[in-house]
VOBA-1610 file (N, C-alpha, C; in pm, whole numbers, padded with zeros to 5 digits, always signed):
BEGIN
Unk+04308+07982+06480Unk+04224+08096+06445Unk+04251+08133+06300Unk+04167+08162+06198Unk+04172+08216+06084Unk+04151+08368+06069Unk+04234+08406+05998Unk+04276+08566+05959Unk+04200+08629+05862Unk+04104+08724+05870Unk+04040+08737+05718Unk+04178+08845+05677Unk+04239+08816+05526Unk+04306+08874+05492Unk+04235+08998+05407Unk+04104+09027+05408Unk+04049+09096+05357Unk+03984+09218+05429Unk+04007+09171+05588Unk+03965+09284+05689Unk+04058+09416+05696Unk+03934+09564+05730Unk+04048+09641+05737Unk+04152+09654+05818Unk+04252+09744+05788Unk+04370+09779+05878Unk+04320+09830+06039Unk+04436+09830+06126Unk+04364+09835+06214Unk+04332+09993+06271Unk+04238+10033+06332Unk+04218+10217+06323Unk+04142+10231+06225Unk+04083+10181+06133Unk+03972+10170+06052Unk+03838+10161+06080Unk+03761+10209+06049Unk+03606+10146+06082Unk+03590+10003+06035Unk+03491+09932+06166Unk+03431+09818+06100Unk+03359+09780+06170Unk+03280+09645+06159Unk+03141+09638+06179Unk+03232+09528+06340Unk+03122+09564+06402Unk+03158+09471+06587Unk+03189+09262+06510Unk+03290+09268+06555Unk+03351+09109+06509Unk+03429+09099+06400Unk+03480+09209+06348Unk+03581+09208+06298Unk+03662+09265+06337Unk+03694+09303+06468Unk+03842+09328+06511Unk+03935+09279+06517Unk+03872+09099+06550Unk+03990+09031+06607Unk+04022+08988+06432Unk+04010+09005+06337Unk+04002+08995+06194Unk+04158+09081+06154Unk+04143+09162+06190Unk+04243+09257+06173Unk+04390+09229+06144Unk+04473+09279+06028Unk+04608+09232+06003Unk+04658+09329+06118Unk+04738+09278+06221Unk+04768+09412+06303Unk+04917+09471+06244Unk+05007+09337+06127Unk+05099+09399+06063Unk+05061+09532+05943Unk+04978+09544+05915Unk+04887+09670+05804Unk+04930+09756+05865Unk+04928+09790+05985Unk+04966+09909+06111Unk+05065+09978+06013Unk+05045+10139+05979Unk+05027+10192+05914Unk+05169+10292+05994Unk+05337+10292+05993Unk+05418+10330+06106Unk+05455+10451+05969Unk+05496+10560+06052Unk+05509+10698+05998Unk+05716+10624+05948Unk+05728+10700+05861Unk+05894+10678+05782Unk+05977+10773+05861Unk+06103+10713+05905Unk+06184+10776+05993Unk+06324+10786+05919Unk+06366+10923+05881Unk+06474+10900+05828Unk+06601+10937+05879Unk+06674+10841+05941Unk+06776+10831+06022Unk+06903+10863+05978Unk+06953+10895+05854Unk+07028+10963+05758Unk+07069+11091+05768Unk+06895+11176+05768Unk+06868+11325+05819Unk+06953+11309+05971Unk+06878+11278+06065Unk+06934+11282+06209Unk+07021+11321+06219Unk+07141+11146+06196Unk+07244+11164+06153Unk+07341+11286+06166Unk+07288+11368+06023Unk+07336+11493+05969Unk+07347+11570+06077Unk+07192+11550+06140Unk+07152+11717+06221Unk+07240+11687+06347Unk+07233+11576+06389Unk+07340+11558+06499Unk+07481+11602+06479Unk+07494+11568+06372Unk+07669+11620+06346Unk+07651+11743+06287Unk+07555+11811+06262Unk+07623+11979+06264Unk+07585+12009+06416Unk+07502+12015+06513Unk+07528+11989+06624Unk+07632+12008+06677Unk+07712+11899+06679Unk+07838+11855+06730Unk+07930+11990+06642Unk+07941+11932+06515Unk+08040+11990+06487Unk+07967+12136+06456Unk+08005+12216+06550Unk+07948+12380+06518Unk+08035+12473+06501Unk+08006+12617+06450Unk+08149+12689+06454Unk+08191+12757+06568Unk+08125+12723+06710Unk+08208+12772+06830Unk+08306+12649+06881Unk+08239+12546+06796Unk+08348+12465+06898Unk+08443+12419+06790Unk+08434+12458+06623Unk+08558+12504+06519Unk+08636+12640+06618Unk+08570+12700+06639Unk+08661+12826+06707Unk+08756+12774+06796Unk+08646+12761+06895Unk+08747+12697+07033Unk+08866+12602+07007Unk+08842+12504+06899Unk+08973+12387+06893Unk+09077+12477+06801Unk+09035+12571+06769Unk+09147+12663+06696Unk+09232+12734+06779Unk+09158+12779+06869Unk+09192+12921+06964Unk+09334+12783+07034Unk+09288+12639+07110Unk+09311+12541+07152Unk+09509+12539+07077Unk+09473+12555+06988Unk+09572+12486+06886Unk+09669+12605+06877Unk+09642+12738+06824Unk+09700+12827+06845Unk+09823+12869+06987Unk+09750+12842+07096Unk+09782+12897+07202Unk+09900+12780+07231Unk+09852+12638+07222Unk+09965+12514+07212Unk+10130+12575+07143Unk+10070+12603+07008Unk+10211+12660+06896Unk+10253+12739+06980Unk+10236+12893+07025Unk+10263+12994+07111Unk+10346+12932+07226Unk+10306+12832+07278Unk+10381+12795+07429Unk+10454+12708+07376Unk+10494+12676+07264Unk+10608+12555+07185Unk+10690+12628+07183Unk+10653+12796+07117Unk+10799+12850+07106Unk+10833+12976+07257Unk+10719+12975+07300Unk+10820+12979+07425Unk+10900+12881+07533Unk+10870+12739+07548Unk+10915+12649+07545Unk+11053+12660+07516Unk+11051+12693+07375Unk+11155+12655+07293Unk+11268+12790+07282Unk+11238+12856+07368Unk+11305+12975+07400Unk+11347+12969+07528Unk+11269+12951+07639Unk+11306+12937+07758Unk+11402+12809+07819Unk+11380+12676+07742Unk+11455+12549+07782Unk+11595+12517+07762Unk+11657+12605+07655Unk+11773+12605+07666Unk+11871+12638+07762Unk+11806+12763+07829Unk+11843+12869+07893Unk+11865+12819+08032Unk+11692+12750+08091Unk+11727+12678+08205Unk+11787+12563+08181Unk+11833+12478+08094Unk+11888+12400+08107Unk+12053+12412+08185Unk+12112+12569+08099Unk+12236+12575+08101Unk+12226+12637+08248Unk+12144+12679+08301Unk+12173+12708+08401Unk+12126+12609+08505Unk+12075+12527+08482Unk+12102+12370+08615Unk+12248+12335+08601Unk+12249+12311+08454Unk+12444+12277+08412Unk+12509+12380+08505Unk+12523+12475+08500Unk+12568+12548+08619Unk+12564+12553+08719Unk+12432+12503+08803Unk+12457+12496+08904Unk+12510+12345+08947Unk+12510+12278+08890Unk+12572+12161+08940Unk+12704+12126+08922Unk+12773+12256+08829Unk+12944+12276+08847Unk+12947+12346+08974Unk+12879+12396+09005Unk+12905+12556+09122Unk+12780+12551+09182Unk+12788+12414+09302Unk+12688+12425+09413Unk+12652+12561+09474Unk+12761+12629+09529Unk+12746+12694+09602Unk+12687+12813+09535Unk+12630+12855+09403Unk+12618+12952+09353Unk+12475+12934+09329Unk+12443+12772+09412Unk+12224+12751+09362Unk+12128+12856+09448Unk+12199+12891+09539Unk+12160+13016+09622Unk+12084+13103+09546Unk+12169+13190+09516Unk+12247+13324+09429Unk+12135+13259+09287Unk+12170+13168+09247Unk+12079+13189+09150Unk+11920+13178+09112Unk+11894+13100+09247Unk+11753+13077+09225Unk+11699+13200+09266Unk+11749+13301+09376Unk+11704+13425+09419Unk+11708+13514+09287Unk+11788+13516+09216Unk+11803+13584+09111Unk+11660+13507+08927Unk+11633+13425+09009Unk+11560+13347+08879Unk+11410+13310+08925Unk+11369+13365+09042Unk+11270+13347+09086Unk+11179+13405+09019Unk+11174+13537+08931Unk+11094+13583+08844Unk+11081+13458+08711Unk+11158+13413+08665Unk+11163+13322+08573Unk+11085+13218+08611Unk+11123+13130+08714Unk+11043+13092+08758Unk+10862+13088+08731Unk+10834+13211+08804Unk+10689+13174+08813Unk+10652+13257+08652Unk+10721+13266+08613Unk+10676+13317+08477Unk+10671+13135+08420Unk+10749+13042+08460Unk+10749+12944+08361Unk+10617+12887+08409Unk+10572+12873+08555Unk+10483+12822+08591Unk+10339+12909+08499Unk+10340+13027+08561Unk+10195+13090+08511Unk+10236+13067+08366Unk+10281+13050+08289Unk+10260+13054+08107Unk+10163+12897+08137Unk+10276+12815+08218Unk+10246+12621+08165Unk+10117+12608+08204Unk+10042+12729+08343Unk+09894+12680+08413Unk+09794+12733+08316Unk+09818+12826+08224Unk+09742+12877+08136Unk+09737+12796+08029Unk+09820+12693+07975Unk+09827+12609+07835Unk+09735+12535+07912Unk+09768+12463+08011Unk+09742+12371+08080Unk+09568+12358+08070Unk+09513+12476+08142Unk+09377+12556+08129Unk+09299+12538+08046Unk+09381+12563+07916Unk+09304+12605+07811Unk+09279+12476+07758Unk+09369+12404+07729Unk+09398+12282+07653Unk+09256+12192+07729Unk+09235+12202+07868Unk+09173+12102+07924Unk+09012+12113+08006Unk+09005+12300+07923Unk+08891+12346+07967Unk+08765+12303+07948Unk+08620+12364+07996Unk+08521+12337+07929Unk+08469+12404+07838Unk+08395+12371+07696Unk+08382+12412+07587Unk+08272+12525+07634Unk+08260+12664+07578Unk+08213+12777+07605Unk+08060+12778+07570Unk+07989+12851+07639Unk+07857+12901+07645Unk+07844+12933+07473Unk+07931+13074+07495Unk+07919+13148+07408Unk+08054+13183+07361Unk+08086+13240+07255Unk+08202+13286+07206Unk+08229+13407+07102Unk+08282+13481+07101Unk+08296+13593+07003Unk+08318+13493+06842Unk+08263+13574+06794Unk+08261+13542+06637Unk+08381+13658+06562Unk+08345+13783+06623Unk+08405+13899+06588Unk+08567+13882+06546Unk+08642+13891+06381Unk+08739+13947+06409Unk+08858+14030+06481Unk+08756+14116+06473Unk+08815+14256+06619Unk+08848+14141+06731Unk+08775+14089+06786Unk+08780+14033+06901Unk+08877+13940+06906Unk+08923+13834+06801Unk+09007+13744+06779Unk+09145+13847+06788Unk+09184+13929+06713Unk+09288+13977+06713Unk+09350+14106+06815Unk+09245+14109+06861Unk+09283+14194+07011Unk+09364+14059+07099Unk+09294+13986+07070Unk+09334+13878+07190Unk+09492+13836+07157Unk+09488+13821+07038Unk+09657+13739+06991Unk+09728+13868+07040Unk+09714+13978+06937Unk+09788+14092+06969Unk+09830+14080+07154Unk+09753+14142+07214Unk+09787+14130+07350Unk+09872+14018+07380Unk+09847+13921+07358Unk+09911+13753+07426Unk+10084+13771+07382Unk+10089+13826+07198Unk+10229+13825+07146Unk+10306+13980+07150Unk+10209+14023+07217Unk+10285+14157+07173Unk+10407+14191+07366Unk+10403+14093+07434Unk+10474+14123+07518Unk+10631+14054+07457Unk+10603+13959+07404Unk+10702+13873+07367Unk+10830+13914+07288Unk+10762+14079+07226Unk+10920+14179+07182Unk+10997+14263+07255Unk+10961+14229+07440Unk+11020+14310+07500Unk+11155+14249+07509Unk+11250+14345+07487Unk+11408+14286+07498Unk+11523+14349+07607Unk+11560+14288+07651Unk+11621+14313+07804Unk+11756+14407+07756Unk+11774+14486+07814Unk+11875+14589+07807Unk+11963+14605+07941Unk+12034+14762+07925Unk+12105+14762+08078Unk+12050+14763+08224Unk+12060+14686+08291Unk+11996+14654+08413Unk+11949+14799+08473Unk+11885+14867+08560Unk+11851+15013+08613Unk+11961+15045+08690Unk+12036+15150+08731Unk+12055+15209+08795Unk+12033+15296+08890Unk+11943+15305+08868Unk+11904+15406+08992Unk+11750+15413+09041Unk+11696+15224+09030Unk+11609+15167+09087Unk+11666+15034+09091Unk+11674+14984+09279Unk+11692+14878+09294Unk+11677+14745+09234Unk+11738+14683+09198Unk+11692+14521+09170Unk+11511+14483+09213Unk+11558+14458+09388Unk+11464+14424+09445Unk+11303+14524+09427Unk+11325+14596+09414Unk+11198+14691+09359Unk+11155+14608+09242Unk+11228+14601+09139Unk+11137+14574+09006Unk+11106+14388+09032Unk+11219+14338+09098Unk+11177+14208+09138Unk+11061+14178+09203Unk+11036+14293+09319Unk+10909+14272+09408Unk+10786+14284+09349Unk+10774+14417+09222Unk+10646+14428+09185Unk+10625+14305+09063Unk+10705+14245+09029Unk+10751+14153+08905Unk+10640+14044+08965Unk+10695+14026+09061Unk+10715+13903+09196Unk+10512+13935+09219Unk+10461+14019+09275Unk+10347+14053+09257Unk+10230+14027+09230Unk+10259+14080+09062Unk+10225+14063+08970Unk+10189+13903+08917Unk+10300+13848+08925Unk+10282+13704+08855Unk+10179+13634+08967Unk+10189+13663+09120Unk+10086+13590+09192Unk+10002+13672+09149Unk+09945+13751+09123Unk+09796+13747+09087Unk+09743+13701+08978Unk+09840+13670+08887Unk+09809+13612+08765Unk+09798+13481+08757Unk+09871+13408+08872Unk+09875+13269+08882Unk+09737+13259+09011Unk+09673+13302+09044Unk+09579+13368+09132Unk+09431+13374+09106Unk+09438+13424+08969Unk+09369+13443+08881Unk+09304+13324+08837Unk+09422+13267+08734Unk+09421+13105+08656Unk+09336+13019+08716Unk+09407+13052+08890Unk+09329+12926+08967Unk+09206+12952+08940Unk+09147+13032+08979Unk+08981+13067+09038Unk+08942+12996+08937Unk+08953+13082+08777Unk+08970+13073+08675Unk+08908+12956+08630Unk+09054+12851+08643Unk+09065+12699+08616Unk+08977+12669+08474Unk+08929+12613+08432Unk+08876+12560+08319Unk+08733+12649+08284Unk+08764+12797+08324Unk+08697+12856+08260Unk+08791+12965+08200Unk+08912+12940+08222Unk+09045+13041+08132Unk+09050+13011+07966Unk+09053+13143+07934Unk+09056+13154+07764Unk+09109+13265+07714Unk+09136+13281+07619Unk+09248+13425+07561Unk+09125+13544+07455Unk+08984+13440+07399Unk+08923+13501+07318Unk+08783+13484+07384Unk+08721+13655+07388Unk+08610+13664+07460Unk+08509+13580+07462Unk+08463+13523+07587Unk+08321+13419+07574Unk+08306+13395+07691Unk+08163+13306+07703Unk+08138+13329+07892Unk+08157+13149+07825Unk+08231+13127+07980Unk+08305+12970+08020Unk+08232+12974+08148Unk+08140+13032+08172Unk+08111+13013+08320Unk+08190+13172+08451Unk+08075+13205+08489Unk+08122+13363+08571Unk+08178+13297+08691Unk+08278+13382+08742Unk+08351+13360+08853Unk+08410+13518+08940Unk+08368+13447+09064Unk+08354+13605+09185Unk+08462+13575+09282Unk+08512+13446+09285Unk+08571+13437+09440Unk+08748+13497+09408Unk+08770+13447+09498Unk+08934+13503+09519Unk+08983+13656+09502Unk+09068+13661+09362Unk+09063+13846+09290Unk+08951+13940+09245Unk+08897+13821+09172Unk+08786+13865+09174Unk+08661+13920+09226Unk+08701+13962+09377Unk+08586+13987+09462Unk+08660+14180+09439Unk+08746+14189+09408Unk+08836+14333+09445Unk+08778+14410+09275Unk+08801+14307+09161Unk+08828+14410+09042Unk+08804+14282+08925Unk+08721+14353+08832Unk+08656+14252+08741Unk+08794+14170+08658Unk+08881+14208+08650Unk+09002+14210+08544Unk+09121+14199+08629Unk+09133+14057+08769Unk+09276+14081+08812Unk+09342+14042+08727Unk+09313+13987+08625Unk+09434+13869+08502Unk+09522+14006+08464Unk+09449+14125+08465Unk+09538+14224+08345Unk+09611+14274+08445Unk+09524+14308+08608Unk+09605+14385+08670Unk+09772+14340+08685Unk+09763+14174+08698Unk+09892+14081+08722Unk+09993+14110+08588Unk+09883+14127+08465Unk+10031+14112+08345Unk+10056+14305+08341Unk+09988+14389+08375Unk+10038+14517+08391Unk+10114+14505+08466Unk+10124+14460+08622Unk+10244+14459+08756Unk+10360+14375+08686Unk+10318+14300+08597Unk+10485+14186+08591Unk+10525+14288+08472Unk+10452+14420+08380Unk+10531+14458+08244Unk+10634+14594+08361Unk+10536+14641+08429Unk+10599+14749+08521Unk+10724+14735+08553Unk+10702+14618+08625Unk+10827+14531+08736Unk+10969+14535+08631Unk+10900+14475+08521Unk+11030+14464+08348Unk+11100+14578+08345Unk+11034+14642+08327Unk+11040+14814+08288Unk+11114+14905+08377Unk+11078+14825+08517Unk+11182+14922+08621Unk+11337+14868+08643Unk+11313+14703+08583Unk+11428+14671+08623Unk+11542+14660+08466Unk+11439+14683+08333Unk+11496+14706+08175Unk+11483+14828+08161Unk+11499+14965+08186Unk+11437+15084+08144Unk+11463+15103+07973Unk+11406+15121+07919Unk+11436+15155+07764Unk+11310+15192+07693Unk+11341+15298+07591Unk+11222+15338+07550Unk+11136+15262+07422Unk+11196+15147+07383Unk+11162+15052+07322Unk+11022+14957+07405Unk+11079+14933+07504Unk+10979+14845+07618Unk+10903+14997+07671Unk+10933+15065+07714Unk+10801+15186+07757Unk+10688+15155+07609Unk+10701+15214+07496Unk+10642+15243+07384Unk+10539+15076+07376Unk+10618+14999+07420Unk+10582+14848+07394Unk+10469+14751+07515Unk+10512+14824+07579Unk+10428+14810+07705Unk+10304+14930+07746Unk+10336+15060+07675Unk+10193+15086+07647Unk+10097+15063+07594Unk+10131+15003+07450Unk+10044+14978+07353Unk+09997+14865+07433Unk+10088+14768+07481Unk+10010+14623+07559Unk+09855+14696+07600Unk+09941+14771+07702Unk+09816+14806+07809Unk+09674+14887+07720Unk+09714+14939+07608Unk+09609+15005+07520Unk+09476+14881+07476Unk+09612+14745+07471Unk+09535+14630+07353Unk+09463+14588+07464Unk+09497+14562+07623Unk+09458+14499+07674Unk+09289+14587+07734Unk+09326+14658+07756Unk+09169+14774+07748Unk+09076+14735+07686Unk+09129+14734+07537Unk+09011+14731+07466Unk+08978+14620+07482Unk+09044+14482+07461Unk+09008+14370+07502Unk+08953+14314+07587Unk+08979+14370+07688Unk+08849+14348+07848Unk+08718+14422+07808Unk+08729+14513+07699Unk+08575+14570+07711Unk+08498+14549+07652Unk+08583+14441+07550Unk+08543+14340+07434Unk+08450+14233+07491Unk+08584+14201+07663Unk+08489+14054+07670Unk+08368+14132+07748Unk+08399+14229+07799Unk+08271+14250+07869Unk+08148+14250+07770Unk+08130+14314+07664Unk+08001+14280+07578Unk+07962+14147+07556Unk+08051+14061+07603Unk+08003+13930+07548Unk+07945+13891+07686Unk+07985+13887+07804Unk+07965+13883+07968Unk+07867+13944+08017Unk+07819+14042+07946Unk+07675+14115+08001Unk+07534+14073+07963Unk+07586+13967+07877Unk+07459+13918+07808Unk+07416+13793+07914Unk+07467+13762+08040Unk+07508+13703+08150Unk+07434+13824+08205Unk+07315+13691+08296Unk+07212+13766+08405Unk+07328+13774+08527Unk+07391+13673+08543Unk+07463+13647+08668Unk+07595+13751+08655Unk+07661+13783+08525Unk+07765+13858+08496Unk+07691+14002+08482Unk+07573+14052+08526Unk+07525+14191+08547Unk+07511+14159+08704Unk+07452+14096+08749Unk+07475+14100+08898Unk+07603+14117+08923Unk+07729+14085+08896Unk+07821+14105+08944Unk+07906+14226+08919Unk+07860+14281+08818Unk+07891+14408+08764Unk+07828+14487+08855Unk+07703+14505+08937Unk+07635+14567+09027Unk+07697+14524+09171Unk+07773+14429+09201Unk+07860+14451+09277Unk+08026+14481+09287Unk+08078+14455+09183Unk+08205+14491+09190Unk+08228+14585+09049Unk+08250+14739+09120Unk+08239+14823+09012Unk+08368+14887+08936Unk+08486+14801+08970Unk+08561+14901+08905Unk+08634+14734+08858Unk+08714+14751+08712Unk+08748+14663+08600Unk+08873+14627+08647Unk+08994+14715+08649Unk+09125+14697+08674Unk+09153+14782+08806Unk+09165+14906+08819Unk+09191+14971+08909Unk+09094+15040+09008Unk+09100+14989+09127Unk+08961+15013+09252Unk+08940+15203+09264Unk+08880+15218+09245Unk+08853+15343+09235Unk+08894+15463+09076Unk+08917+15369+09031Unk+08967+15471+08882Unk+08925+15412+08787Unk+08916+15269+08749Unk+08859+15171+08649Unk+08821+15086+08642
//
């Protein structure tokens, strides 16, 4: 077959018998610039909630290095101990059982965070970033003094004791929607959450109490209010970000009080 190389492109007018004439390479393809894309894909990707998030990520890592690095000495010397003085693993694990689930609930929360899913939404807000640290570090200057006298051990152990299950309670439901800086990771109703929008705070208020009855000092009172001041504002922080959540107003229309059932 011969080609008129002189016929038009194809999508052109022309007279009946010159179609099959047609260069069909002329085909006339729009310019695609894959360079641009590229770009737009990677700001995409790389955006500033999920700059936030690998920060918030990174932060909270350092934080549990140096508690880590505070707490491991401590239990170390005391396995060394108990394995001079069997008979004293009793006696001490009853006595370290607060330690304990304090080591657990810190490690399920790194754990959480480190391996969560990346957020809906996220505070941008200053305010909001530093409510959150504040709260997280500001328990970390409480310093242990003379044991109580004239409140049992087991009292401040029990509400201590409490406390940390609801916080480890919490985490679960939680799970890979746990974070320290306001943003919706996905709403969650079951478990504590069916009682009070905020069991996470109610658990770290019961474990500062529990401290407090069993450290009395007016260093930790003064120190553990302000917690509870930072932590206020900070739940009401995330709540502005949570209401913008059709599903997080439904749930606000069923469970009406934040921390405390009938008062808040």
């Amino acid at each position: 077959m011969n080609i008129d190389q002189d016929s038009p492109a194809f999508g052109e007018a022309s007279a009946p018998g010159q179609i099959l004439g047609r260069r069909f390479w002329n085909l006339a393809v729009p310019r695609i610039d894959f360079r641009a894309g590229r770009q737009q894909n990677l700001s995409a990707l790389v955006s500033k909630d999920l700059i936030l998030d690998l920060i918030e990520r990174a932060v909270v890592l350092i934080l549990f290095l140096y508690f880590a690095n505070k707490m491991l000495p401590r239990l170390a010397s005391l396995i060394s101990a108990e394995i001079a003085y069997p008979e004293l693993l009793w006696l001490a694990a009853s006595n370290n059982v607060d330690a304990a689930l304090l080591v657990i609930s810190e490690s399920l929360g790194v754990f959480l965070i480190l391996t969560r899913r990346f957020p809906k939404t996220v505070s941008k807000l200053p305010l909001d970033w530093a409510l959150s640290f504040m709260a997280v570090n500001a328990p970390l200057l409480a310093t242990p003094t003379a044991a109580s006298t004239f409140i049992p051990s087991q009292v401040a152990t029990t509400v201590m004791f409490a406390g940390m299950i609801i916080q480890i309670s919490a985490k679960i439901v939680l799970w890979r929607s746990y974070g320290l800086v306001p943003a919706n990771r996905g709403i969650k109703t079951r478990g504590p959450y069916r009682f009070v929008r905020h069991p996470m705070y109610v658990g770290y208020t019961l474990t500062h109490i529990g401290f407090l009855l069993g450290f009395p000092s007016l260093q930790n009172f003064l120190l553990y209010l302000t917690t509870f001041s930072i932590e206020v504002a900070r739940l009401m922080r995330e709540e502005v970000v949570l209401k913008k959540d059709q599903l997080y107003r439904e749930y606000v229309s069923r469970v009406h009080y934040r921390v405390i059932p009938g008062i808040f």
